[in-house]
C-alpha positions in Angstrom: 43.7 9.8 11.5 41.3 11.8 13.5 40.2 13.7 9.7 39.7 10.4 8.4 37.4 9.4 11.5 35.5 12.6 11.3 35.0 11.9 7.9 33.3 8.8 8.1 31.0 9.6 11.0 29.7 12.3 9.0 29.5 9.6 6.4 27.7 7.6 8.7 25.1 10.2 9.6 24.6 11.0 6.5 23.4 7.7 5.0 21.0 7.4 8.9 19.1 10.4 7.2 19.0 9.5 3.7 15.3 9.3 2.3 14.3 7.1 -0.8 11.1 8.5 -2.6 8.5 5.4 -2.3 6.9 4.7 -5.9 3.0 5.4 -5.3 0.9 2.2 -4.9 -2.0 2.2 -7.5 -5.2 3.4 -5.9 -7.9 1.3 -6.3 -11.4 2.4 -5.9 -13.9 -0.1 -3.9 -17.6 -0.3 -4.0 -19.0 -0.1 0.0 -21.6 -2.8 0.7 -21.1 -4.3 3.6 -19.6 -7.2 5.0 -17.6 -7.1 1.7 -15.8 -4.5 -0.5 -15.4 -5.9 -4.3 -13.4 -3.5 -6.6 -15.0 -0.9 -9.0 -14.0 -1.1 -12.8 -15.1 2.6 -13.8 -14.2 1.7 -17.3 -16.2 -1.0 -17.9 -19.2 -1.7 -14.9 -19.4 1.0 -12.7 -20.0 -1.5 -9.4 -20.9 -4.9 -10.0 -23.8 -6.6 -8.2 -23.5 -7.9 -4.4 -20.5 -10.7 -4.1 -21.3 -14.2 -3.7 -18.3 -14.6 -2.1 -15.9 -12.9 0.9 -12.6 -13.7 1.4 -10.9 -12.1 4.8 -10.7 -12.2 8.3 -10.4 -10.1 11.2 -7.1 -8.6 10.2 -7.7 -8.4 7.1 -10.5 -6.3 4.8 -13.1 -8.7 3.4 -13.0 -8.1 -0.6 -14.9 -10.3 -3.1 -12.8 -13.4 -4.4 -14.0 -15.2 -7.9 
């Protein structure tokens, strides 16, 4: 009885330490003009002209909505 106890602490422990490998997020690359960041299609426009308009707020980052 006490193996079998033993045996599932260590059990235990083991899946406490156990790391999953995150899939990478996609990076994606933003143009810097300030009060707004709008996204940069290098494939296509290199940066796009100034946003018309922002969409955040003061915990989140302003980025250009359509």
């Amino acid at each position: 009885m006490r193996a079998l106890a033993i045996v599932l602490i260590y059990a235990l422990l083991l899946e406490c330490f156990y790391q999953v490998e995150c899939e990478g997020r996609p990076v994606r690359r933003y143009q810097s003009k300030p009060p707004c960041r709008q996204p940069c299609d290098y494939k296509n426009n290199p940066c796009r002209n100034p946003c018309p308009k922002c969409k955040g707020g003061p915990w989140t980052s302003y980025v250009c909505s359509r």
